[in-house]
C-alpha positions in Angstrom: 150.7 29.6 -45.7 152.0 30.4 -49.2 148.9 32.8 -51.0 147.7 30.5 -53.8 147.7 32.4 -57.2 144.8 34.1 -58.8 144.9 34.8 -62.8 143.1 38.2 -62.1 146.6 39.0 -60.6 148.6 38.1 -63.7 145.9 38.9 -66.4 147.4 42.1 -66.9 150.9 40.5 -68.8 148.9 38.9 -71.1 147.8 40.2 -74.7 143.7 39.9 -74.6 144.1 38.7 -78.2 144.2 35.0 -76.7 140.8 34.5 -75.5 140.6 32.3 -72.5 137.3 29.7 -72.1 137.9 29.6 -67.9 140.5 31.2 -65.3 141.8 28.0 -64.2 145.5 27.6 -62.9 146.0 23.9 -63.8 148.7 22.2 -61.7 148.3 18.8 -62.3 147.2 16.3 -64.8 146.2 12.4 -65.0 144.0 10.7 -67.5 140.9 12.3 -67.8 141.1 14.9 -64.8 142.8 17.7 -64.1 144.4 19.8 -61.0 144.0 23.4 -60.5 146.3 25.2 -58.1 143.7 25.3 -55.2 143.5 21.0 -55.5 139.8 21.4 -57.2 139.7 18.4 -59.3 138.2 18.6 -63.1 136.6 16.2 -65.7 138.5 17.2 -68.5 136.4 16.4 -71.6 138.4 18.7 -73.8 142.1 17.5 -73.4 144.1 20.3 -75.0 141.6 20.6 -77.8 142.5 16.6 -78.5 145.6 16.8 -78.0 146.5 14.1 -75.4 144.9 11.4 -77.4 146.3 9.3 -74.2 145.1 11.0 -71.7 147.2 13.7 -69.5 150.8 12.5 -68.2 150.3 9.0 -69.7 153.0 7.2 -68.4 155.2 5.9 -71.2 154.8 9.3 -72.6 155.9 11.3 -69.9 159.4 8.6 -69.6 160.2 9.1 -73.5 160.1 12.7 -72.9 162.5 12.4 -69.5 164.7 10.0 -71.2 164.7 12.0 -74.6 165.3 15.3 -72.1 168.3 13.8 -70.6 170.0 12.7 -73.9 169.0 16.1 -75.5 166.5 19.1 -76.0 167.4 20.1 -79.0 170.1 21.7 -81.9 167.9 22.0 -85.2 167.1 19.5 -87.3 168.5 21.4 -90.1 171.4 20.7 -88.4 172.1 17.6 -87.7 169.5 14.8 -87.4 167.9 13.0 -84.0 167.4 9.6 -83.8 163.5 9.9 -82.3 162.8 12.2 -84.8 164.4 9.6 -87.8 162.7 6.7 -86.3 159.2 9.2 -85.8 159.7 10.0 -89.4 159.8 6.2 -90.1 156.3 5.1 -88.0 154.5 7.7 -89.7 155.4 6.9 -93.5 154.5 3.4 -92.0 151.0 4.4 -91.0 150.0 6.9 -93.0 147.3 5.9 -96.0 149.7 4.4 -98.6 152.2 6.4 -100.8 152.4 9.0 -98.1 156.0 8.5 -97.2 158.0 11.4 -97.3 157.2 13.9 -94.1 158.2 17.1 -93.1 158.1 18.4 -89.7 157.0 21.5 -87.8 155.7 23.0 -84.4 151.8 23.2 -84.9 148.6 23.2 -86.9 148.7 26.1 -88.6 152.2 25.6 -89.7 151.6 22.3 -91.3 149.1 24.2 -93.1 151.4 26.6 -94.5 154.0 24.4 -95.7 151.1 21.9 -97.4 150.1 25.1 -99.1 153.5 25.9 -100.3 154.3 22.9 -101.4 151.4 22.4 -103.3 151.9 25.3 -105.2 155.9 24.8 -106.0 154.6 21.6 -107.5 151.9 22.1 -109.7 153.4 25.7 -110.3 149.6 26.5 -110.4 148.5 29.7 -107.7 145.2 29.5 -107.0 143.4 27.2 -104.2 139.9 26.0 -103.4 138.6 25.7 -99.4 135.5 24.7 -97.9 133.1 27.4 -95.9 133.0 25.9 -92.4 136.3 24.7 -92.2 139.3 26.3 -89.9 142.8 25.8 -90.7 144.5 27.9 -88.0 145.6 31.2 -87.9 149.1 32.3 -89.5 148.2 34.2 -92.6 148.5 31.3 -95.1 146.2 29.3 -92.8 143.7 32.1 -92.0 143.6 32.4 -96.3 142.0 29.3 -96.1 139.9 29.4 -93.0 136.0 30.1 -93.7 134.5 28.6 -90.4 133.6 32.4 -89.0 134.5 35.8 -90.6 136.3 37.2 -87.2 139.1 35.0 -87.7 139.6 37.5 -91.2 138.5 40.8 -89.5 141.0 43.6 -90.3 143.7 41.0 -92.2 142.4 41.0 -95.9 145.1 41.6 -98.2 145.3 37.8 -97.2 146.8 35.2 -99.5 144.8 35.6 -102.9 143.6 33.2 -105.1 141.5 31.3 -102.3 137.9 30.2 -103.2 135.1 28.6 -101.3 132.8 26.5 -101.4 130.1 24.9 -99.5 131.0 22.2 -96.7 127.9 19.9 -96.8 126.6 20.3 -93.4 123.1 21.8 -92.5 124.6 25.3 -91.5 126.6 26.0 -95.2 123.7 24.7 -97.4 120.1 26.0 -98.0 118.1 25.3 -95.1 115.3 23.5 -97.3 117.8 21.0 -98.6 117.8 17.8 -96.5 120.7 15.9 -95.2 121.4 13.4 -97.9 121.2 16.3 -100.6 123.6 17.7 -99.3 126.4 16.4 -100.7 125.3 16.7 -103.8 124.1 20.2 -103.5 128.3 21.2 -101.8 129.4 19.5 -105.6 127.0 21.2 -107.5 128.5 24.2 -106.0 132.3 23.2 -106.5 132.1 22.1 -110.1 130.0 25.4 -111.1 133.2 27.4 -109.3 135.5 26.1 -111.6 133.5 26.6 -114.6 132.5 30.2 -113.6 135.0 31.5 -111.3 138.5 30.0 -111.7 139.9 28.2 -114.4 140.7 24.2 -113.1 143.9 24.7 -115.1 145.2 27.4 -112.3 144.4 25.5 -109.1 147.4 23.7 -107.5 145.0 22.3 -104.9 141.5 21.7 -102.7 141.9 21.9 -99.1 139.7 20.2 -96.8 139.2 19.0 -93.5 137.9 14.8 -93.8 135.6 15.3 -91.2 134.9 19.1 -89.8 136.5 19.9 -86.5 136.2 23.3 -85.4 132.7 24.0 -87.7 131.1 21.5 -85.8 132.1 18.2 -86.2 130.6 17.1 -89.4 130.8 14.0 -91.3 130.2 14.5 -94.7 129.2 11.8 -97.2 131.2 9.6 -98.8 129.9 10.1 -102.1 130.6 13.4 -101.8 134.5 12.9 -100.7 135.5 10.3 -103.5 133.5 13.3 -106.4 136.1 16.0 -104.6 139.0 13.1 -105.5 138.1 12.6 -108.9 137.7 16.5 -109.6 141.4 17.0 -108.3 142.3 13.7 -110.7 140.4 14.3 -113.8 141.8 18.7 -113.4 145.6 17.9 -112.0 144.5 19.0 -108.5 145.8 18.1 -105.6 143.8 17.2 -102.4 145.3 18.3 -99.4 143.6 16.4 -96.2 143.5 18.3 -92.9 143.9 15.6 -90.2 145.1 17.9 -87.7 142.0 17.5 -85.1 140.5 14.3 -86.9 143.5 12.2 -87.4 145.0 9.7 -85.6 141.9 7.1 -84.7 140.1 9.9 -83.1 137.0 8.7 -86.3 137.7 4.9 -85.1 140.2 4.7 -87.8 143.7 6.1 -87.5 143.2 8.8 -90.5 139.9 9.9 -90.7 140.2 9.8 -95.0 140.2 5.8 -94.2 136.3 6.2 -93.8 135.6 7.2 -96.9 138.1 4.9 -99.2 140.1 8.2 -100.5 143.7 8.8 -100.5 144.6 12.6 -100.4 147.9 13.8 -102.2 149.1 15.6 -99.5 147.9 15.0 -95.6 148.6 17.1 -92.7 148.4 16.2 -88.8 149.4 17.8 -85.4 147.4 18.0 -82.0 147.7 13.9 -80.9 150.9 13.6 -82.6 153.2 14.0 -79.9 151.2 13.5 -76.3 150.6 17.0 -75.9 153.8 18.8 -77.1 153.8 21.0 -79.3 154.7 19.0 -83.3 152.9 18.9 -86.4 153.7 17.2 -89.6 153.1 17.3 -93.7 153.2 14.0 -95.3 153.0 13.5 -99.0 154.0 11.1 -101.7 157.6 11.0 -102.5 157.1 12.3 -106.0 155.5 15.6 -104.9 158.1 16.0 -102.0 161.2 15.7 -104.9 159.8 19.0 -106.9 159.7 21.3 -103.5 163.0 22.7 -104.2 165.5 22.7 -101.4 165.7 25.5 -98.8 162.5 27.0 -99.8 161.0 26.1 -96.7 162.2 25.6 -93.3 162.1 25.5 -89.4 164.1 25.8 -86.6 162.1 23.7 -84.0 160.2 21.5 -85.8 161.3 17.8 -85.7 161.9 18.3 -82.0 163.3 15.1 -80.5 161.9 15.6 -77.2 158.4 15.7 -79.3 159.6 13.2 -81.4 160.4 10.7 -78.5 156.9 11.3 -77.3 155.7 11.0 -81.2 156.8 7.3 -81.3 155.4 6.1 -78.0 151.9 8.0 -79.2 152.4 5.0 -82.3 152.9 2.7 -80.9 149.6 2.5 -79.1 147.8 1.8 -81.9 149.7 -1.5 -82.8 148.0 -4.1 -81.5 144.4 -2.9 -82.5 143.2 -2.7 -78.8 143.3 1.5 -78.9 141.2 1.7 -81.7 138.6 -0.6 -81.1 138.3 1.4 -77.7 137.5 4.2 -79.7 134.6 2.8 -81.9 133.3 1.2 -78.7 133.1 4.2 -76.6 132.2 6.1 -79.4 129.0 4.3 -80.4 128.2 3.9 -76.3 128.6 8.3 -76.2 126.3 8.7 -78.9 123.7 5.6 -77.8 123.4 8.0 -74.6 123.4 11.3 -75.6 121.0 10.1 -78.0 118.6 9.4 -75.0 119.5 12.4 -73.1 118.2 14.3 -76.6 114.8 12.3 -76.4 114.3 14.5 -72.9 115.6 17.6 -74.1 114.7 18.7 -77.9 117.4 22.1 -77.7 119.8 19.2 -78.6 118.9 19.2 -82.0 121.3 17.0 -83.4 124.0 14.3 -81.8 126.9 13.2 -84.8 130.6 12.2 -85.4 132.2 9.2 -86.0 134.6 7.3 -82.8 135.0 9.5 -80.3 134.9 12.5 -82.6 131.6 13.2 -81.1 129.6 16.6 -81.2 125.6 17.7 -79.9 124.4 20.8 -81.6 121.9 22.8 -79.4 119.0 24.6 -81.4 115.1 25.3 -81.4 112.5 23.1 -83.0 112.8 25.1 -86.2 116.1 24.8 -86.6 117.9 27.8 -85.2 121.0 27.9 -83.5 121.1 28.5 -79.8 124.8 29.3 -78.6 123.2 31.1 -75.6 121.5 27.6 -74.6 125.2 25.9 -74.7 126.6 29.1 -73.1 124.5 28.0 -70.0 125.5 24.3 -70.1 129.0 24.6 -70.4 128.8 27.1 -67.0 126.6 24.7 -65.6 129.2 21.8 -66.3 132.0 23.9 -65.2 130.4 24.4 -62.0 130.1 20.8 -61.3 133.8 20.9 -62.8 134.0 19.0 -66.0 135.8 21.1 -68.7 134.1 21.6 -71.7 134.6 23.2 -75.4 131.8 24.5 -78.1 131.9 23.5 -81.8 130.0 24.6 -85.0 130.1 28.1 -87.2 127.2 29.2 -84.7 129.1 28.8 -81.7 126.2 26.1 -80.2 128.1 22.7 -80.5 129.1 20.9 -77.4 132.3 18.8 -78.9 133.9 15.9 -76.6 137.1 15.4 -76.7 137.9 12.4 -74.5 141.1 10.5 -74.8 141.0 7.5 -76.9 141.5 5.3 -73.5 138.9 6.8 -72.1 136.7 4.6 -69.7 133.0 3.4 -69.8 133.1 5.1 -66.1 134.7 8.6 -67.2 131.9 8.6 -70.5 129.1 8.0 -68.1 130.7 11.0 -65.1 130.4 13.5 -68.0 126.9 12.3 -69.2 125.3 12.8 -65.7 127.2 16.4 -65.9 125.8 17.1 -68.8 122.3 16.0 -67.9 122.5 17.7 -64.8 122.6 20.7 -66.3 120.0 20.8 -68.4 118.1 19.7 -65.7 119.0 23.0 -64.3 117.9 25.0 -67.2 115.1 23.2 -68.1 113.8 22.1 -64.6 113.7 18.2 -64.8 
């Protein structure tokens, strides 16, 4: 019998830089669950990060890519162009908020952050940009400038692009502990308005960058009156606001861009993860009269508009059509929260349950407030050894996130909810 591989054995090829959450060999994937190389089958409540917004190996996902594969991999879009990748290009101006039409393609998240930041700049001709503490943008220089969700992600790299400011995110870890939840909105503006008055001149900054609702930081909705403020600042100064949609676009909030919950159109809107059914695309969509002043050849990729990804792209679209994947989402989305909900009336460490859809997050922490990582550190072992995959949120490192498909079933929501309870049940004896 063949001798079934062990990551200890391969470990050693592979840069520590890439820290890995468990030492699974994955083999096989449907829906919600997952394969290792031994057969063990896993709940996977984190699906690439939420990536496969259909689930692993959907079906007319996986026979777009054959097809596509078949026809052809690849030559550079640069190059010539691909139908998928015209017809992609064609859905998205289609369903992205309106007068986003004009898209440019690349490989990932942190690329489609570094073109938006480009092209905001060759626009406004303006140098200087304004981010959010608690937000992450990925990890390529440009996108690392811009990243305040935990200072290791800058260790050893300043000399970063300049001209970045912060402000406060208004979620309860960025703002004064003594300032309650619906201040703190106000308090995160308050903030903004006296960095332009006292740090950088309005005048100078080509754009705000800002996640619509908080992925990585912990999943945080912020309030509406706070996100239509952060439009008019970037209307009334020549600003432009640049939307990361990356991890809360496409109806992952219950509506297909996460800006649609708060009745704001950004200038400039990027998205990845859920794009293309789990390969590896990204995209910056913008209005057509910001697109027409980035001046030719002044940006560029060799793999991005993909039409392998591409082919997947337009299948991922066309789910949403008829209404019936979205209203899934807000369904199982209010039924996730209704039950954690409960499960948090039996255990108090879960301080908080939040999100919109099924962009759904618990935060573990003591009566008074404080963050307890070490508390999820123990659930998540405790849910991966009754195998169900899970994934942390929040600047602390002490949100649970779940990121289910946006199929998932009443059935798979309720698995991981006894998991989850099971497990604190171990902890806590219950």
């Amino acid at each position: 019998m063949a001798e079934v591989m062990k990551f200890e054995d391969f470990k050693q090829y592979l840069n520590p830089v890439f820290y890995k959450h468990t030492d699974l060999i994955a083999k096989k994937a449907k829906g919600c669950y997952l394969w290792d190389v031994n057969g063990e089958k896993y709940l996977d409540f984190v699906q690439g990060i939420a990536v496969n917004a259909m689930g692993h190996n959907y079906e007319p996902i996986v026979e777009a890519i054959k097809a596509q594969a078949d026809d052809l991999v690849n030559a550079s879009f640069n190059l010539v162009n691909y139908e998928s990748t015209l017809m992609l290009a064609k859905k998205l101006a289609e369903a992205a908020p309106e007068g986003l039409t004009s898209v440019f393609f690349s490989n990932g998240g942190a690329e489609a952050t570094d073109s938006a930041l480009k092209l905001a700049m060759s626009y406004t001709g303006r140098s200087a940009g304004i981010a959010f503490m608690g937000s992450f943008h990925g990890r390529t220089c440009g996108a690392t400038s811009i990243t305040g969700s935990n200072s290791k992600y800058r260790k050893h790299y300043e000399g970063l692009m300049g001209n970045v400011y912060f402000a406060p995110y208004p979620g309860r870890d960025l703002c004064p502990p003594e300032i309650p939840g619906e201040k703190r909105g106000e308090y995160s503006l308050f903030e903004l308005k006296k960095l332009l008055r006292y740090i950088v001149c309005p005048e100078d900054v080509a754009y705000i960058y800002m996640e619509p609702v908080m992925g990585e930081g912990g999943y945080v909705v912020p309030p509406k009156a706070f996100m239509q403020e952060v439009r008019k600042i970037c209307d009334e100064n020549g600003i432009l606001l640049i939307y990361d949609e990356i991890q809360a676009g496409f109806g992952r909030t219950g509506k297909m861009w996460a800006s649609q919950n708060f009745d704001v159109i950004p200038d400039i809107m990027t998205c990845g993860k859920a794009i293309a059914g789990g390969l590896p695309m990204s995209a910056v969509i913008t209005r057509p009269d910001i697109a027409e002043k980035w001046p030719v050849g002044t940006h560029g990729t060799t793999f991005g508009g993909n039409p392998v990804a591409a082919a997947a792209g337009c299948v991922v679209l066309d789910q949403f059509k008829d209404g019936s994947l979205l209203k899934n989402v807000n369904e199982m989305g209010e039924y996730l929260r209704s039950e954690l909900k409960k499960i948090r009336a039996k255990y108090p460490i879960i301080y908080d349950v939040r999100g919109l859809g099924l962009m759904t997050a618990i935060e573990f922490a003591y009566e008074d407030g404080t963050p307890a990582p070490e508390v999820w550190a123990k659930v998540k072992a405790g849910c991966f050894k009754r195998h169900m995959l899970t994934l942390n949120c929040g600047v602390h490192g002490n949100g649970m996130r779940f990121a289910t498909p946006l199929n998932v079933k009443k059935e798979e929501i309720d698995e991981g909810l006894r998991i989850l309870e099971e497990s604190l049940a171990e902890i806590y004896g219950k």
